[in-house]
C-alpha positions in Angstrom: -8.9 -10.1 11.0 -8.1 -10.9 6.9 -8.2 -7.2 5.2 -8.5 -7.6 1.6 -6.5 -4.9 0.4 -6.2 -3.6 -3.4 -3.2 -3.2 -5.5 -0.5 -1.4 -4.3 -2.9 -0.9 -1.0 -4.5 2.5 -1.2 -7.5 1.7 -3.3 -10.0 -0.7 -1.7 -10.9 -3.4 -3.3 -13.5 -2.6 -7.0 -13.2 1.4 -5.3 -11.7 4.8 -7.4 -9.2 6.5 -5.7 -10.6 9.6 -3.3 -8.0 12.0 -4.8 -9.0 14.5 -2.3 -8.8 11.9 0.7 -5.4 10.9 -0.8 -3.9 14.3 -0.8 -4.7 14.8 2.7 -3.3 11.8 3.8 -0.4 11.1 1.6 0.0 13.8 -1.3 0.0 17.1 1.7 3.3 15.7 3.0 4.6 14.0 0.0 4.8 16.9 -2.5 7.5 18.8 -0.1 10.3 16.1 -0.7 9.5 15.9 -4.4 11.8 18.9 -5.2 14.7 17.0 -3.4 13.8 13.9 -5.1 14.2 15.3 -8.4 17.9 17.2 -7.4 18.9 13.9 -6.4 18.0 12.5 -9.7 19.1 14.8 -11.7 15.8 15.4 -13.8 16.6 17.7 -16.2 15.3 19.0 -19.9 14.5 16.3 -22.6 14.7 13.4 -20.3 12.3 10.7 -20.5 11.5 9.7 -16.8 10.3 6.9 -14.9 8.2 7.4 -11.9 7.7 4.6 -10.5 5.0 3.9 -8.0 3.4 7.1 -9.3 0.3 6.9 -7.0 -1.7 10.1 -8.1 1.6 11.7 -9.6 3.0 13.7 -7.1 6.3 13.3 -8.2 5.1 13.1 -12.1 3.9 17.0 -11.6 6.7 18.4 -10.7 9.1 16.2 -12.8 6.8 17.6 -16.2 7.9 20.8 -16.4 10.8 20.1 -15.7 11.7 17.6 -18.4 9.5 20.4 -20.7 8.2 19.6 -23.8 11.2 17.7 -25.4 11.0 15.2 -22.3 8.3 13.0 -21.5 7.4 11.3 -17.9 5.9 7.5 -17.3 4.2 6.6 -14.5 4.0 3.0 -13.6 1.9 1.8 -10.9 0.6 -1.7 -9.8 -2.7 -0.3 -9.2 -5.2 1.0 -12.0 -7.5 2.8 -9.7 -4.2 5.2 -8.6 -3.6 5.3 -12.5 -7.2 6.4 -13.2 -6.3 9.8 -10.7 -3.1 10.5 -11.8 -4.2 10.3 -15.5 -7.2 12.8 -14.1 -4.8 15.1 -12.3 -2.5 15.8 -15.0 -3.7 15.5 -18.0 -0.7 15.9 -20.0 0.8 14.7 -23.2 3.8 13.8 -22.1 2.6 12.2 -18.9 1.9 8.3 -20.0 0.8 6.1 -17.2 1.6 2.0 -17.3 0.4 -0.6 -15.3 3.2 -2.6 -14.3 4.5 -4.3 -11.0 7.5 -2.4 -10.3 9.2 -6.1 -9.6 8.9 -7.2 -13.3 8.8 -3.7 -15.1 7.8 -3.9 -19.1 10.5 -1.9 -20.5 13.7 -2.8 -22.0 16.9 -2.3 -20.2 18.7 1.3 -20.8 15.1 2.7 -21.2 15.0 6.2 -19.0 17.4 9.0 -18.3 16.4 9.2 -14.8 14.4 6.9 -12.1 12.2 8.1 -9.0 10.3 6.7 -6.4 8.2 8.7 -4.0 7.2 6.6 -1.3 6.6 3.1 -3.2 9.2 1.0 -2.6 8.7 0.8 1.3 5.4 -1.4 0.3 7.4 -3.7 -2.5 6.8 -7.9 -1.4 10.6 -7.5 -2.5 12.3 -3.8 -2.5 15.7 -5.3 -3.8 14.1 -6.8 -6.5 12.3 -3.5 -7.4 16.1 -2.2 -7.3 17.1 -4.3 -9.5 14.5 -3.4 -11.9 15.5 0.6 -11.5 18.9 0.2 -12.1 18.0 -2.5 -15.5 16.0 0.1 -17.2 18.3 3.1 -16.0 20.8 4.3 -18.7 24.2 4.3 -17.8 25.6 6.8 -15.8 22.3 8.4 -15.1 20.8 8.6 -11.5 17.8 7.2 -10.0 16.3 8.2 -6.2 14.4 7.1 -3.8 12.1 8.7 -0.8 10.9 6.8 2.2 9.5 7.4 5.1 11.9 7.5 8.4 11.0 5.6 11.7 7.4 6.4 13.0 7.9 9.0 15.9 9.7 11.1 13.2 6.4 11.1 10.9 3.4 11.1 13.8 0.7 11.5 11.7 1.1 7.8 10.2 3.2 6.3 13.2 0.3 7.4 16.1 -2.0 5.9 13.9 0.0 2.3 13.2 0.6 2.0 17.0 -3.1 2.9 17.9 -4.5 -0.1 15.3 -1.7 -2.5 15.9 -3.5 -2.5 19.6 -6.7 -3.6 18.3 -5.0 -5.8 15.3 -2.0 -7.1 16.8 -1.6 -9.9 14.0 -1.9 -7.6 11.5 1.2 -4.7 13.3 3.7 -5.7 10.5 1.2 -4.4 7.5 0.5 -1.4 9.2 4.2 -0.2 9.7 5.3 -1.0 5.9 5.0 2.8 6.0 8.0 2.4 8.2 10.1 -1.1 6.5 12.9 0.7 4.9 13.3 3.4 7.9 17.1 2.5 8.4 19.2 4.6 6.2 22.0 2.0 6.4 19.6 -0.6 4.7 18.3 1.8 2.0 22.2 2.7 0.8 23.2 -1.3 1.4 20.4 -2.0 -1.0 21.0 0.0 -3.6 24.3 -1.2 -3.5 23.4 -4.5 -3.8 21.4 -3.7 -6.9 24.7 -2.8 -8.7 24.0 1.5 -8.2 27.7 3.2 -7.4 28.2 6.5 -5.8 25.1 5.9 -3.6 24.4 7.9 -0.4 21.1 8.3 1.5 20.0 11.8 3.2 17.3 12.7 5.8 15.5 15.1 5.0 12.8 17.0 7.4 9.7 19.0 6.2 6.8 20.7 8.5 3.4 20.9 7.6 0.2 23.0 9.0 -3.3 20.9 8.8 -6.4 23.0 9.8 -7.5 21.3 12.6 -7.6 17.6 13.9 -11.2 16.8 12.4 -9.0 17.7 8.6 -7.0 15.1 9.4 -9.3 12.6 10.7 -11.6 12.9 7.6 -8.8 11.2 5.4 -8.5 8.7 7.5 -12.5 8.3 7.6 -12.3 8.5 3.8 -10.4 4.6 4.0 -8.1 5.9 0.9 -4.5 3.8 2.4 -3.7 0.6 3.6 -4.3 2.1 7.7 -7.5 3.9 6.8 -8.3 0.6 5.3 -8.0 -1.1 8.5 -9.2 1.1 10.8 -12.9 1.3 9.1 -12.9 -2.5 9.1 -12.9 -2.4 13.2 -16.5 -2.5 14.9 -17.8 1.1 15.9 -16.8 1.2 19.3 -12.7 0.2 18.5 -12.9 2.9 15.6 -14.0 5.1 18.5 -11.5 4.1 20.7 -8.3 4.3 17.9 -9.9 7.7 16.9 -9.8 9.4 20.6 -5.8 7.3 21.5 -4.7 8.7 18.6 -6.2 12.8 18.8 -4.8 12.9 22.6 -1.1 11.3 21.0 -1.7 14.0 18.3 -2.5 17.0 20.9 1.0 17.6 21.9 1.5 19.0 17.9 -2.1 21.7 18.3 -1.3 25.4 18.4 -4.3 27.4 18.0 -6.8 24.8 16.8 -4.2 23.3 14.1 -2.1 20.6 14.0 2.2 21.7 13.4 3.9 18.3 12.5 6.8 17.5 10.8 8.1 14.8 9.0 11.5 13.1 8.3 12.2 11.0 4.9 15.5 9.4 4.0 16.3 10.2 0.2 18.6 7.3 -1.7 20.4 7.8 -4.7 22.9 5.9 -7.0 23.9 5.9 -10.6 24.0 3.2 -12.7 
């Protein structure tokens, strides 16, 4: 089955971004590494910051006020639809969002204080070209970081899901776990090595979430905001079905009182140019 994703993946094809389908899949989980993200990078006041990959600016809220007034945050994205919600959700001055493929960014080199990716570069054609990029437009001696997801028993709510459609689209298993492509921390820290970063070092970090009930968490998925969603609503009735019952019995084991307890583990890189 050919699946005719959009740019960057989470925005079907010609289709605005579901912001509140987005936030239940992605942004719930995403927003509690963005504090550590930031640390890492050392975001602090006046800085002008890249977030790269911005998606609906998860990481661009937070990093605002902490750059305050005298700082300013871009958010580059290959995909206008994700632009069009994060320019929505913020609505900031000193938020400026850029189209750009974060392989061939359109800035000049020494251009930001501080770098950060939240969950982007796992889906990069090339990540250590998208490296290379970070580290040409960081300054010198500033930091830049990096979040990914780790392997995909330690994040259930996307790894049950990429098992239960690879079974029904077995050519297509290696799309559905780019969640997962930069799950070795070893890799991560070789690679920003490679991209000319010193002082790197990776660190796993684990968060835990509450989601109000199974049927919450479904809806996102139903909503087809994401390169799985994607997928799983181009499968006939009966195997949408069928993923949607393999994956609530995989997901039982995490219900206490009618919600769903999960937790998630991300690997954080950071080096300094």
């Amino acid at each position: 089955m050919e699946m005719d994703y959009g740019r960057g993946f989470h925005a079907p094809v010609g289709r605005s971004v579901d912001a509140a389908a987005y936030d239940g899949y992605v942004g719930r989980w995403s927003r509690l590494f963005v504090p550590a993200l930031l640390a890492a990078a050392d975001v602090s006041r006046g800085d002008r910051v890249l977030d790269l990959a911005t998606g609906s600016g998860e990481a661009a809220l937070l990093a605002l006020p902490a750059v305050q007034a005298s700082g300013c945050v871009i958010g580059a994205d290959i995909s206008p639809a994700m632009l069009d919600a994060a320019r929505l959700r913020l609505g900031s001055r000193s938020f400026l969002p850029v189209a750009a493929d974060g392989q061939a960014l359109p800035f000049g080199d020494d251009s930001f204080d501080a770098v950060v990716c939240q969950l982007g570069l796992q889906f990069f054609p090339d990540p250590a070209r998208g490296l290379e990029e970070v580290r040409r437009v960081l300054r010198g001696g500033r930091r830049a970081a990096i979040c990914v997801i780790a392997t995909p028993d330690r994040a259930p709510m996307w790894g049950v899901l990429a098992k239960a459609l690879s079974r029904h689209l077995p050519a297509r298993r290696e799309a559905l776990h780019l969640s997962f492509a930069l799950a070795d921390a070893g890799v991560l820290e070789r690679l920003l090595g490679a991209a000319g970063f010193n002082d790197t070092r990776v660190e796993r970090e684990t968060r835990v979430a509450i989601i109000e009930s199974f049927d919450t968490y479904w809806a996102c998925v139903e909503a087809g905001i994401g390169l799985m969603p994607q997928a799983y609503l181009a499968l006939p009735d009966t195997r949408r079905r069928s993923v949607r019952e393999e994956v609530r019995a995989r997901l039982s084991k995490f219900a206490s009182q009618g919600k769903l307890v999960m937790s998630v583990e991300m690997l954080i890189g950071t080096g300094r140019a």
